[in-house]
Backbone as CSV, one residue per row, in Angstrom:
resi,resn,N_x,N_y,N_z,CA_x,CA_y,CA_z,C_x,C_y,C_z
1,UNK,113.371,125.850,-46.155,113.504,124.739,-47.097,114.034,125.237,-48.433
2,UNK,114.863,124.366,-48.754,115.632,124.849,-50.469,114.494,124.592,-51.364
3,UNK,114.962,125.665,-52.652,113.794,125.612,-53.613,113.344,124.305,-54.170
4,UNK,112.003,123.993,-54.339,111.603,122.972,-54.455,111.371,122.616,-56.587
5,UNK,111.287,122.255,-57.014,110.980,121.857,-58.485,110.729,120.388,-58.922
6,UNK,109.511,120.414,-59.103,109.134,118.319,-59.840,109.946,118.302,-60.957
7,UNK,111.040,117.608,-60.986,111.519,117.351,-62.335,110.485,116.231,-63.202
8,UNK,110.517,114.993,-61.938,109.538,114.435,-62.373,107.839,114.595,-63.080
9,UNK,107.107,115.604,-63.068,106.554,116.446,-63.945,106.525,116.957,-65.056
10,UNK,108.215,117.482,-65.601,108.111,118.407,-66.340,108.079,117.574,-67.446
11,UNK,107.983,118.021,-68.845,107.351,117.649,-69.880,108.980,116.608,-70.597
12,UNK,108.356,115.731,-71.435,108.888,114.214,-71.700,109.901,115.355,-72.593
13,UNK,110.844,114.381,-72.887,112.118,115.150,-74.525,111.755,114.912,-75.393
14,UNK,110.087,113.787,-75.716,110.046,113.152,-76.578,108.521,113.992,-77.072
15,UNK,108.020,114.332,-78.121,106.648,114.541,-78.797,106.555,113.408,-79.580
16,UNK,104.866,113.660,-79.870,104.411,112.967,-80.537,104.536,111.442,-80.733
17,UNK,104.445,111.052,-79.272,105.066,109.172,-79.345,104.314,108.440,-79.954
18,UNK,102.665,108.971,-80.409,101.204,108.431,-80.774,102.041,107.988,-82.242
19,UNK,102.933,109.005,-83.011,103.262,108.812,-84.266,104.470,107.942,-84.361
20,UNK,105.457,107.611,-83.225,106.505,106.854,-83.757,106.191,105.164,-83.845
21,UNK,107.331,104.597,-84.704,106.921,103.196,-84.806,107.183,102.113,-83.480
22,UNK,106.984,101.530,-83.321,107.288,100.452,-82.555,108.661,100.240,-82.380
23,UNK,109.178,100.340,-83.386,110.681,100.504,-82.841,111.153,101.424,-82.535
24,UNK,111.196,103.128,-83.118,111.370,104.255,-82.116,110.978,103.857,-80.742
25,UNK,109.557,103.412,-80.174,109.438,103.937,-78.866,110.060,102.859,-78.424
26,UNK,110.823,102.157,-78.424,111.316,101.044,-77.780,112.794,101.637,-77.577
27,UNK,113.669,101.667,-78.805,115.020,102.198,-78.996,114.607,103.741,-78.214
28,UNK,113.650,104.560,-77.575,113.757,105.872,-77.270,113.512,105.496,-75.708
29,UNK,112.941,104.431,-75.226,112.471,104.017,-73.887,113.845,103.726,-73.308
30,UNK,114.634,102.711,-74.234,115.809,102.283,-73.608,116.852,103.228,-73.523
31,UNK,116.751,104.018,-74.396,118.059,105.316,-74.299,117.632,105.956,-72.899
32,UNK,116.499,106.381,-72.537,115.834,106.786,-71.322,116.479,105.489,-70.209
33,UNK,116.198,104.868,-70.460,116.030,104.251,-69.049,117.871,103.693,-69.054
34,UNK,119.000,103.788,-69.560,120.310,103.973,-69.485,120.667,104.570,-69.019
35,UNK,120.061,106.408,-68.864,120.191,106.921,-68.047,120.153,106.689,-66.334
36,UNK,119.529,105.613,-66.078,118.690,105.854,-64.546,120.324,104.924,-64.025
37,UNK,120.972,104.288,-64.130,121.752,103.581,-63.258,123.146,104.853,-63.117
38,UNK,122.930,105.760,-64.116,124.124,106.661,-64.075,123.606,107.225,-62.997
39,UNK,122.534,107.664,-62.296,121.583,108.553,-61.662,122.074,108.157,-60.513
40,UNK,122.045,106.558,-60.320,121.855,106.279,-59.079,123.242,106.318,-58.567
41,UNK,124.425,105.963,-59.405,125.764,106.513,-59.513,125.931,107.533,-58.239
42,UNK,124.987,108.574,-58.947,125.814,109.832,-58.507,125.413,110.141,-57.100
43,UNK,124.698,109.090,-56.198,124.359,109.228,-55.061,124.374,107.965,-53.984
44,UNK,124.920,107.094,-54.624,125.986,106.014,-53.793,125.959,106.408,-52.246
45,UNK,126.533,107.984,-52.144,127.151,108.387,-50.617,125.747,108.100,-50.022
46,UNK,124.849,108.885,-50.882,123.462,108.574,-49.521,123.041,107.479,-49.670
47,UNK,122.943,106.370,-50.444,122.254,105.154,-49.874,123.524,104.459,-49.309
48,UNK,124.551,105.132,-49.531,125.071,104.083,-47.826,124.968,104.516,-47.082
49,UNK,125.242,105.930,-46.655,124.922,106.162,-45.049,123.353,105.581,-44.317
50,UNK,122.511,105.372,-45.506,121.338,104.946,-44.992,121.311,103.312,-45.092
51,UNK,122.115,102.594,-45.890,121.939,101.439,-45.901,123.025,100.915,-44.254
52,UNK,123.644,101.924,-43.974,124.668,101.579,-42.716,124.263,102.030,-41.562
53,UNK,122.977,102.934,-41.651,121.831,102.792,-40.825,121.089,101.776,-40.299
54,UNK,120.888,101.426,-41.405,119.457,100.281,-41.382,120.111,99.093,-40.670
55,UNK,121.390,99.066,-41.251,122.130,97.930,-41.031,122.606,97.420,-39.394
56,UNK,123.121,98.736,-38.966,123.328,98.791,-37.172,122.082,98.392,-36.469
57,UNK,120.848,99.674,-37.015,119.752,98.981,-35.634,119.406,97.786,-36.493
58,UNK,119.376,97.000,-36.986,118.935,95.884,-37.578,119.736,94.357,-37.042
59,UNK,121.237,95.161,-36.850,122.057,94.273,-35.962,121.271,94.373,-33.994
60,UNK,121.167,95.262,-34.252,120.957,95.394,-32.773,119.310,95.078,-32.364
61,UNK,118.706,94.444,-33.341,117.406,93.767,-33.152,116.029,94.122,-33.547
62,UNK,116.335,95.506,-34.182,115.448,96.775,-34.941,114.938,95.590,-36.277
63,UNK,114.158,96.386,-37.155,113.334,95.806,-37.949,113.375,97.057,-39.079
64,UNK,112.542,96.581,-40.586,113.073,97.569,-41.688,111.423,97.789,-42.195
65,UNK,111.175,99.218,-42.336,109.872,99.338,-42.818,109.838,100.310,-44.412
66,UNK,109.151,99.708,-45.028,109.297,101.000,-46.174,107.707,101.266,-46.746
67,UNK,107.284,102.498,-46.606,106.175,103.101,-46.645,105.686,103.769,-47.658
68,UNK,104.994,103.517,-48.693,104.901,104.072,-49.652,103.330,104.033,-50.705
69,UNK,103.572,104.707,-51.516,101.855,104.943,-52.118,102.181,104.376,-53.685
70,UNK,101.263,103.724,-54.519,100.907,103.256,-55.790,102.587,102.312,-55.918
71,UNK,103.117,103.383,-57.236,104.298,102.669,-57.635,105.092,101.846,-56.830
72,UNK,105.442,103.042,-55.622,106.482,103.410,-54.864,106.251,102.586,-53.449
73,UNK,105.186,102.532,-53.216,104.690,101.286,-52.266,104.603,100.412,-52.463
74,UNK,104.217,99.459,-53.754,104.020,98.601,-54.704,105.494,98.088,-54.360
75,UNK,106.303,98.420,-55.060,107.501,98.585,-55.302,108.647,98.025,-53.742
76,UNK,108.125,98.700,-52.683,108.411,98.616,-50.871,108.413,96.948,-50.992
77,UNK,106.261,96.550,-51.130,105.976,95.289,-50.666,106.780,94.566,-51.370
78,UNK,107.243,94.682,-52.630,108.022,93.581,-53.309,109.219,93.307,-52.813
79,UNK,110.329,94.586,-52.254,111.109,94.168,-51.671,111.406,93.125,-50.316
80,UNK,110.579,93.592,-49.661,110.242,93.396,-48.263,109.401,91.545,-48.538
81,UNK,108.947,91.180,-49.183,108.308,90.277,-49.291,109.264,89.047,-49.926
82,UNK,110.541,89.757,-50.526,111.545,88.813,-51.318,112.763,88.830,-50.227
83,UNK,112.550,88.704,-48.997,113.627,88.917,-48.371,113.516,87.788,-47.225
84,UNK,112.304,87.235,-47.185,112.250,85.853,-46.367,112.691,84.997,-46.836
85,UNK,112.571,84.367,-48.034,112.820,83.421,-48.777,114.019,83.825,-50.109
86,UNK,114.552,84.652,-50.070,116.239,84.992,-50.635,116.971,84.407,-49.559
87,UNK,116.418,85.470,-48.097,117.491,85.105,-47.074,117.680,84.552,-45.935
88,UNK,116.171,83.997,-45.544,115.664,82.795,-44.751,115.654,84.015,-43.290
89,UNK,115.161,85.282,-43.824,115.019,85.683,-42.473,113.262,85.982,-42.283
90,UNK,113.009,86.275,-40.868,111.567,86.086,-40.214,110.605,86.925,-41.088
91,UNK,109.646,86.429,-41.589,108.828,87.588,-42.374,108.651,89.097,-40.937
92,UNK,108.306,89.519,-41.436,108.212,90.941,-40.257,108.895,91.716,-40.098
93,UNK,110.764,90.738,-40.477,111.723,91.446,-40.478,111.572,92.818,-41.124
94,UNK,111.415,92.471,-42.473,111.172,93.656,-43.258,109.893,93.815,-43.669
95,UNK,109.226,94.927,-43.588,107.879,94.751,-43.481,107.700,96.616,-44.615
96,UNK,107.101,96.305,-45.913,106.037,96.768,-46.804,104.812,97.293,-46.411
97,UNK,104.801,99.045,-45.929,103.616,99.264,-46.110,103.152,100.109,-47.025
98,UNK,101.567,100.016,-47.669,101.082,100.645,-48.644,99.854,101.382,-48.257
99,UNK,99.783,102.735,-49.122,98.586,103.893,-48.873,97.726,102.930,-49.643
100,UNK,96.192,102.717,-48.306,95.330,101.609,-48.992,95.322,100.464,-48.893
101,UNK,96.183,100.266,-47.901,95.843,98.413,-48.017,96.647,97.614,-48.919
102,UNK,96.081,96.126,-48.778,96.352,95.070,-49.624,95.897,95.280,-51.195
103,UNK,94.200,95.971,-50.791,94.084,95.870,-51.838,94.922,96.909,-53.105
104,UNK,95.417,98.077,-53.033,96.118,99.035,-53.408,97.112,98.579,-53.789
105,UNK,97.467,96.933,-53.442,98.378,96.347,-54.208,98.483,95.733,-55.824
106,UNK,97.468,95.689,-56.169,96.807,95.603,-57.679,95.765,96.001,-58.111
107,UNK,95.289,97.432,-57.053,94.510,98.547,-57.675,94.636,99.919,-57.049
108,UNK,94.291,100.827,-57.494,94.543,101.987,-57.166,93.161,102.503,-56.968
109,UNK,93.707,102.929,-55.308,92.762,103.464,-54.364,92.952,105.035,-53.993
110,UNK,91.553,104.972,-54.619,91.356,107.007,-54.771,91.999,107.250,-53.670
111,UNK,92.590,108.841,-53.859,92.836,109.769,-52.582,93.814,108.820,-50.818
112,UNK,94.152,107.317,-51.486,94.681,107.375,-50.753,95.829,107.753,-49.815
113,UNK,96.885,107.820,-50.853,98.531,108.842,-50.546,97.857,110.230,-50.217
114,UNK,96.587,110.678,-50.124,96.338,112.031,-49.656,96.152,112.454,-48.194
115,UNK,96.084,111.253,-47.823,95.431,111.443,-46.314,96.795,110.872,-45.215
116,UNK,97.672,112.483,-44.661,98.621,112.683,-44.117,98.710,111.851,-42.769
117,UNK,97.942,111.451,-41.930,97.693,110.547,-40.860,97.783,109.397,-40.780
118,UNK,97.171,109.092,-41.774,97.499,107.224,-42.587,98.144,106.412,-42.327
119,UNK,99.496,107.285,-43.038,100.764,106.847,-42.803,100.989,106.241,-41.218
120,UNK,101.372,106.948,-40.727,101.704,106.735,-38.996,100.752,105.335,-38.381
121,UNK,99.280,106.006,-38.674,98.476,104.822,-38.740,98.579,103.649,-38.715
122,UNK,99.129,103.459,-40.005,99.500,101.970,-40.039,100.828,101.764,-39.438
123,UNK,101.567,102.122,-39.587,102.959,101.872,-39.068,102.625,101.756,-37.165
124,UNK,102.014,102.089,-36.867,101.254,101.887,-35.341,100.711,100.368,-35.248
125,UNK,99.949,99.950,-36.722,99.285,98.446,-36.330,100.878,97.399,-36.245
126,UNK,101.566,98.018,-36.608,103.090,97.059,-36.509,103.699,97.102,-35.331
127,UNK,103.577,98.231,-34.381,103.839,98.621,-33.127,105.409,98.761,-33.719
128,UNK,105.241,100.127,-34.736,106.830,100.153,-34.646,107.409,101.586,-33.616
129,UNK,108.889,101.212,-33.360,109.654,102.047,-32.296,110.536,102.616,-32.361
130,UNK,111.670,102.702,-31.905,112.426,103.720,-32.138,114.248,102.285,-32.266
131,UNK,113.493,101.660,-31.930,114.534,100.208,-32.477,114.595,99.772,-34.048
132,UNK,113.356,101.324,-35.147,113.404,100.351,-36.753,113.814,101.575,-36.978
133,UNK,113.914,101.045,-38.569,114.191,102.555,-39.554,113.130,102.108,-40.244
134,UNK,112.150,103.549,-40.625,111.250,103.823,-41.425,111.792,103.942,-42.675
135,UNK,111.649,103.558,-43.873,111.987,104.702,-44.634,110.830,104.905,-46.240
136,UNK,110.718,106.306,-46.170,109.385,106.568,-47.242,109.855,106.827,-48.728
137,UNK,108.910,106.215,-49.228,109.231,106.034,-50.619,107.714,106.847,-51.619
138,UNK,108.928,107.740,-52.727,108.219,108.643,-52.877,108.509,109.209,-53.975
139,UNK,108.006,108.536,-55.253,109.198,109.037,-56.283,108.707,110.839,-56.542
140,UNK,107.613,111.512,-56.058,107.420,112.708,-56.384,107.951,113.423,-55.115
141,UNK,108.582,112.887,-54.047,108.401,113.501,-52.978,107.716,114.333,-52.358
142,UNK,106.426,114.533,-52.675,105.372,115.147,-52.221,104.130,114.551,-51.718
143,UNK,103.654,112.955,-51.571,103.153,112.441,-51.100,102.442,112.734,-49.644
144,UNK,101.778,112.997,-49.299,101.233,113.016,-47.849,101.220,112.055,-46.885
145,UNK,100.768,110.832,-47.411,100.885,109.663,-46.233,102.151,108.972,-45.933
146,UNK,102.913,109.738,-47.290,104.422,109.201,-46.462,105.152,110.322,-46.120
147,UNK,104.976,111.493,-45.972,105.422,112.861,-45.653,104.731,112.943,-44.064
148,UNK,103.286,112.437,-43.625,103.143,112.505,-42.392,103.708,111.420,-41.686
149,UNK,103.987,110.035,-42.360,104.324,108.846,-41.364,106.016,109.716,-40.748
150,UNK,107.131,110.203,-41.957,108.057,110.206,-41.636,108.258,111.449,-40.242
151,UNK,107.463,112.144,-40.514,106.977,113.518,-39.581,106.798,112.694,-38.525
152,UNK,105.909,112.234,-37.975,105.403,111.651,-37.040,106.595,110.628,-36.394
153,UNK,107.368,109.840,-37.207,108.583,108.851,-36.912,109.444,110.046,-36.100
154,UNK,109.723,110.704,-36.640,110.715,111.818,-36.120,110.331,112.585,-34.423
155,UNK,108.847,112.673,-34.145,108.976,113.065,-33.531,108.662,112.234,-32.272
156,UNK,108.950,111.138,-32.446,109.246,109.512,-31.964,110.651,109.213,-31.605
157,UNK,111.497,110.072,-32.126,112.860,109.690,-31.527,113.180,108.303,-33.086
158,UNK,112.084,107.647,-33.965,112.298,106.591,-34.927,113.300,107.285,-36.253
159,UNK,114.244,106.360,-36.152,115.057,106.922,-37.723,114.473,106.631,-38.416
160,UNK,114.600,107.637,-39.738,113.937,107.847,-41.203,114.629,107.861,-42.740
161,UNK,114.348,107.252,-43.373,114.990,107.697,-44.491,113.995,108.048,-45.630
162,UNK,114.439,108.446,-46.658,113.580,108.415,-48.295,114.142,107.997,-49.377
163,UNK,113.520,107.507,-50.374,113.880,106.945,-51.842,112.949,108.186,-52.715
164,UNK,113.636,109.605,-53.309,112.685,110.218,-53.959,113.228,110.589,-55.046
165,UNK,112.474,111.106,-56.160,113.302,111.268,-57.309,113.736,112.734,-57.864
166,UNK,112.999,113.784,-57.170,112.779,115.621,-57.143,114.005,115.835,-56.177
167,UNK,114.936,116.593,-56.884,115.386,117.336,-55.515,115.074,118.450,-54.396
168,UNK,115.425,118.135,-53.708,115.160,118.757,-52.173,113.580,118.909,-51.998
169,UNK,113.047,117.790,-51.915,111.454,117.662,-51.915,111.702,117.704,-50.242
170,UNK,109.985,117.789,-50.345,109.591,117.314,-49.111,109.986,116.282,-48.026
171,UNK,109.437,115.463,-49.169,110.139,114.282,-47.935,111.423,114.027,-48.019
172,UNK,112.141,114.685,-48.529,113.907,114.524,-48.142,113.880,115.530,-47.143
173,UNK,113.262,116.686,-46.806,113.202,117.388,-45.833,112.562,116.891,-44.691
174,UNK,111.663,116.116,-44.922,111.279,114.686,-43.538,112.093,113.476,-42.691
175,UNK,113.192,113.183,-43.682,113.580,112.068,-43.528,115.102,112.375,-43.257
176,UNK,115.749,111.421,-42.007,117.099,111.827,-41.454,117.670,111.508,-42.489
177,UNK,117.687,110.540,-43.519,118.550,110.075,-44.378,117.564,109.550,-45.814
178,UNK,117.859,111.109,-46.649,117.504,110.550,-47.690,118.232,110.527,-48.409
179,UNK,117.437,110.377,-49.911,118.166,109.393,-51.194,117.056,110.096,-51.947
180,UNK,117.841,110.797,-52.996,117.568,111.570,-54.370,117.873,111.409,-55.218
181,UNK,117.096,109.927,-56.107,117.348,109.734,-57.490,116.733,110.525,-58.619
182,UNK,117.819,111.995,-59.294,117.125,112.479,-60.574,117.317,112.625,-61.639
183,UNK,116.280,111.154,-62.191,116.448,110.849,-63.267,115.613,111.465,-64.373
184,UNK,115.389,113.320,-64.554,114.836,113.802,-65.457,113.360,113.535,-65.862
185,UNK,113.121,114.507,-66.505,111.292,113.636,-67.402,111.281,111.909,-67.386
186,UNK,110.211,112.226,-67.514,110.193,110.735,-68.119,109.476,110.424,-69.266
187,UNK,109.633,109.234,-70.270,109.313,109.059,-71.595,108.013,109.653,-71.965
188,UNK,106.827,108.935,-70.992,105.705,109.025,-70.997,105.643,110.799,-70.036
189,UNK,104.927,111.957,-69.969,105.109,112.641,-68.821,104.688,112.027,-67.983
190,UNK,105.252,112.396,-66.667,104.439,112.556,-65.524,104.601,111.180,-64.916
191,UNK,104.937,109.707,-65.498,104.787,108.454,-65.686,105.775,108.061,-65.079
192,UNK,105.440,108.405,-63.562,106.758,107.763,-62.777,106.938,105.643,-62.426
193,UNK,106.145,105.740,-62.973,106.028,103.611,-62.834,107.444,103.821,-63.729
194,UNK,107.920,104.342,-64.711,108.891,104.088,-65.445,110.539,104.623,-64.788
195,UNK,111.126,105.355,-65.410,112.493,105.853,-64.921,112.544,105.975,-63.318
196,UNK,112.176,106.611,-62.492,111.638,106.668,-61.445,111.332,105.358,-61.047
197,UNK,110.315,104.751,-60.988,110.121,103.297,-60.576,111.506,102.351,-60.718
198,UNK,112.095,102.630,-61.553,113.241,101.708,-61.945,114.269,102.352,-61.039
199,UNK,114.714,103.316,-60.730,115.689,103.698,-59.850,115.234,103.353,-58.848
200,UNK,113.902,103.454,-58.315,113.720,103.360,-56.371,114.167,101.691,-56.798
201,UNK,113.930,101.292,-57.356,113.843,99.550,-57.733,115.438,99.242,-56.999
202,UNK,116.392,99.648,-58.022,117.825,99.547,-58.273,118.204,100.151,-56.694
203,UNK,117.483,101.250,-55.554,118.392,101.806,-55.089,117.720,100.577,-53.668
204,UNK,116.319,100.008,-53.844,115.695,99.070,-52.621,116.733,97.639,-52.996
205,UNK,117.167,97.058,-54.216,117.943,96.220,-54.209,118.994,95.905,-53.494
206,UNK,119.946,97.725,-53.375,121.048,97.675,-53.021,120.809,97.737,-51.504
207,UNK,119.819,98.224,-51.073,119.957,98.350,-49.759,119.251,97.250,-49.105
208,UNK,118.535,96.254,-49.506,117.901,95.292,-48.528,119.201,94.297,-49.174
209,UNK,120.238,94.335,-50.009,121.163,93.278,-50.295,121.916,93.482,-49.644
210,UNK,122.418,94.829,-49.030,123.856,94.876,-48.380,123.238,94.826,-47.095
211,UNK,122.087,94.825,-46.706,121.692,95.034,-45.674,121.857,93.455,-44.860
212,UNK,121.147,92.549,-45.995,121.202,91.464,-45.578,122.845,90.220,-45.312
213,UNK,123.797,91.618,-46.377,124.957,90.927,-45.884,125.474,91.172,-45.105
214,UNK,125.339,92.247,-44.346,125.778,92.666,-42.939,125.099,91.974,-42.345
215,UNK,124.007,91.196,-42.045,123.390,90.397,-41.347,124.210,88.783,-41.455
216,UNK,124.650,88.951,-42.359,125.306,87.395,-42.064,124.369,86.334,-42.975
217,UNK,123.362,86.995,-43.966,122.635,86.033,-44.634,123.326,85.525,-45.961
218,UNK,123.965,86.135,-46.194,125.263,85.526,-47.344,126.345,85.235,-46.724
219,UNK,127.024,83.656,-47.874,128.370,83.332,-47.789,129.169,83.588,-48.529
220,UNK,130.230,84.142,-49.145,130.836,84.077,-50.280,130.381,84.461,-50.743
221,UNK,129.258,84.572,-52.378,128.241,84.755,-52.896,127.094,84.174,-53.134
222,UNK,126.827,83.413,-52.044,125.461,81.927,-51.843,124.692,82.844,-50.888
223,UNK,123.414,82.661,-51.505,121.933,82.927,-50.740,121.749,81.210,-49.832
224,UNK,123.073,80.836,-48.819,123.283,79.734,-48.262,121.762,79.553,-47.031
225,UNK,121.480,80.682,-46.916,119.811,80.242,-46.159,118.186,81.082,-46.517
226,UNK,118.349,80.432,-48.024,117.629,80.887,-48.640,116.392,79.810,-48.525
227,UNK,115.245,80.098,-48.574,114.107,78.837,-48.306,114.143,77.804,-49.124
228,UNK,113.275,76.914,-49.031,113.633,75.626,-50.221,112.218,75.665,-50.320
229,UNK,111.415,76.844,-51.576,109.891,76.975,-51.916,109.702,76.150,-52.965
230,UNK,110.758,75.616,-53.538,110.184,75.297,-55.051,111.377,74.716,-55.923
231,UNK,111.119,73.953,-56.811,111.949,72.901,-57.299,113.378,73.459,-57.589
232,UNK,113.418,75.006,-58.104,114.205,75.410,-58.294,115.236,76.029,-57.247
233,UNK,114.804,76.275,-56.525,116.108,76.767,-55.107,116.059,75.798,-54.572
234,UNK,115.109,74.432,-54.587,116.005,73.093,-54.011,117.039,72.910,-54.937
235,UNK,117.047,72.688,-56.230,118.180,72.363,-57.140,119.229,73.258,-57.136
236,UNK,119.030,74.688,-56.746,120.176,75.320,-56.442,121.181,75.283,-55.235
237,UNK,120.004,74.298,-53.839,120.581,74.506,-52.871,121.151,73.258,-52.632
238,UNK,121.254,72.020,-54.114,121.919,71.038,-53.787,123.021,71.563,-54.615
239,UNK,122.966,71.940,-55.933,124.548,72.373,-56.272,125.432,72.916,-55.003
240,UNK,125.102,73.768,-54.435,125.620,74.968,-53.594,126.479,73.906,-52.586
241,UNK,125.604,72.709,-51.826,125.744,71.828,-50.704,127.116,70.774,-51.539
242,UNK,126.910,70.689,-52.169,127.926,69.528,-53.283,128.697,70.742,-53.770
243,UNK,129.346,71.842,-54.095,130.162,72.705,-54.114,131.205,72.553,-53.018
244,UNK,130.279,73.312,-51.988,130.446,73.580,-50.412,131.247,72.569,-49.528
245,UNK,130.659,71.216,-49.847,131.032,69.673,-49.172,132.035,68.892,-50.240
246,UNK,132.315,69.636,-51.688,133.098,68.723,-52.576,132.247,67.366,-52.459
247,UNK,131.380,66.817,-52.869,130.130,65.960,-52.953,130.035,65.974,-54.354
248,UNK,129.830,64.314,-54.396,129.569,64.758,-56.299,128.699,63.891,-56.028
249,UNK,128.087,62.954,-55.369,126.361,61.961,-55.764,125.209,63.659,-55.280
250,UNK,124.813,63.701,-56.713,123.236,64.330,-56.436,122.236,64.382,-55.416
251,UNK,122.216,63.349,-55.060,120.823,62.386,-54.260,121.002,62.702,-52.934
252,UNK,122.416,62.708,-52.657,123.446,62.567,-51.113,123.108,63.987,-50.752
253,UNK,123.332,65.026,-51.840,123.533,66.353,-51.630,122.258,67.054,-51.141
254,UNK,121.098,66.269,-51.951,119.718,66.559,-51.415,119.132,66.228,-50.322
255,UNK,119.309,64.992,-49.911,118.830,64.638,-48.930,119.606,65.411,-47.773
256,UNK,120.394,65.463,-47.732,121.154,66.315,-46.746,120.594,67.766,-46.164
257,UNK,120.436,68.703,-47.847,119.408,69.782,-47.911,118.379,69.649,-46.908
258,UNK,117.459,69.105,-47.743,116.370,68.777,-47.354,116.299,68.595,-46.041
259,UNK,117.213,67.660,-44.869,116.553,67.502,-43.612,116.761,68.616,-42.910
260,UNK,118.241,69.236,-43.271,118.389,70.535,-42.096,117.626,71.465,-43.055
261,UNK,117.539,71.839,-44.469,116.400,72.910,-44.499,116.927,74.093,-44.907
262,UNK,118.373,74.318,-44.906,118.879,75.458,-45.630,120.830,74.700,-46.055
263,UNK,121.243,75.412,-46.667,122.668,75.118,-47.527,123.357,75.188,-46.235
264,UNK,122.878,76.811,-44.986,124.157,76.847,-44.138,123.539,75.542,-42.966
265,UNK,122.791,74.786,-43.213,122.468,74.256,-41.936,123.172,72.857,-42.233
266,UNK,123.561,72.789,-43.255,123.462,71.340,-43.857,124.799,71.378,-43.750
267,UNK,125.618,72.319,-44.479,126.996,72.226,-44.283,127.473,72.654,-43.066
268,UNK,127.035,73.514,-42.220,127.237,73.350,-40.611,127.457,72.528,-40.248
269,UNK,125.861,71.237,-40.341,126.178,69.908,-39.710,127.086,68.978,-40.114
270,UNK,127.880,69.278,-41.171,128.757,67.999,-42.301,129.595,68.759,-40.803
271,UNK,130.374,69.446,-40.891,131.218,70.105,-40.503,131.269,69.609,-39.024
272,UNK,130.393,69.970,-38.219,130.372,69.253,-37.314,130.863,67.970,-36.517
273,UNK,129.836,67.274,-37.647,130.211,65.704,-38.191,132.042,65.492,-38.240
274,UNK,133.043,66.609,-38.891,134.158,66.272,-39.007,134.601,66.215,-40.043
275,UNK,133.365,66.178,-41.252,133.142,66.618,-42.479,134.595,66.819,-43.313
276,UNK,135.718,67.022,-43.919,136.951,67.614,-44.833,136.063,68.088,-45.879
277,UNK,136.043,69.350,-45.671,135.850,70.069,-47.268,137.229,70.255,-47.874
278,UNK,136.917,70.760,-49.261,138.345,70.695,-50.166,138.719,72.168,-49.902
């Protein structure tokens, strides 16, 4: 294994933050965190080969798991949980797991990322196979419960990837396809919820978005079967339908929505119908 070093660890650029004003640490947070999209820049190549991973067995009927502890798991469920109702696909599809449970989702549970078995553990109550991609998230890359799940995936024949922020950690040495965002100290030390958190953020965006457009869940640039939870993506999904259909009564555009239940179902059926769009 190549030499290992926590960047994420090493000590902040910044002293004495107890003494600056409110506006230093703000203007010094944001100069920091400008950095992190250059970061993710410079490693584009690996989250596509892994997002063009995910993307094949996912065509071919596979499912997307991302495994992770505090931040970095935290961080998984949110993705995975915004991807039914962005893109009207099956909850399960993408599926969030965390060291600890539910509850570990708005508290932090001792010693749980410590216990190397865990991992796999749960990824077993999902009955996952060698039809998903795992992939562990880890902004120290040294984690245990996602360093044994990806171990264990592997020797499953299951593809793997990582979101970590250390180079040549561990779990990039676990995972068929990782992803090494390093984005230096961080403001606070040690305080990976910040720079770190914000890159795995930026690099889970790109990959459950392109993921989902290889799936066929975007048109053009319309989240066209996105759920209708709440007043506001109904009102978006009647603009979209009255765009789509050249429709200008409001009322027409909704009701339409509303019975089939998504933008592509509605303009499917106009279409059908014989519909002339412009």
């Amino acid at each position: 294994m190549n030499k290992f070093q926590k960047v994420t660890e090493q000590p902040s650029h910044y002293r004495h933050l107890e003494k600056m004003t409110v506006e230093e640490i703000l203007v010094n947070i944001n100069k920091e965190d400008k950095t992190v999209p250059l970061a993710v820049e410079k490693v584009l190549p690996q989250i596509e080969r892994l997002a063009s991973i995910i993307s094949d067995k996912m065509l071919a009927g596979g499912r997307l798991f991302y495994i992770g502890a505090g931040t970095s798991g935290r961080l998984g469920i949110i993705d995975a949980s915004e991807c039914p109702p962005t893109y009207g696909v099956p909850f399960g599809l993408v599926i969030g797991i965390i060291a600890g449970g539910e509850k570990a989702i708005t508290e932090a549970v001792e010693f749980a990322e410590d216990k190397k078995d865990n991992g796999w553990a749960d990824l077993q109550k999902h009955f996952v196979s060698d039809k998903d991609v795992v992939v562990g998230l880890a902004a120290s890359g040294t984690t245990p419960y996602v360093i044994g799940a990806l171990e264990a995936c592997r020797k499953r024949g299951i593809i793997t990837g990582s979101i970590s922020c250390n180079p040549n950690s561990p779990v990039s040495e676990a995972a068929d396809y990782p992803v090494e965002v390093v984005v230096g100290p961080e403001f606070v030390t040690g305080s990976t919820r910040m720079k770190s958190g914000t890159a795995q953020k930026l690099v889970l965006n790109m990959l459950s978005t392109t993921v989902m457009i290889q799936l066929g869940r975007v048109e053009d640039n319309k989240m066209v079967n996105m759920q209708l939870t709440n007043i506001k993506l109904v009102d978006r999904g009647v603009k979209m339908v009255m765009d789509q259909l050249n429709l200008k009564e409001y009322e027409a555009a909704k009701d339409l929505l509303l019975k089939h239940g998504s933008v592509k179902k509605a303009v499917d059926a106009m279409k059908l119908n014989g519909y002339a769009q412009h």
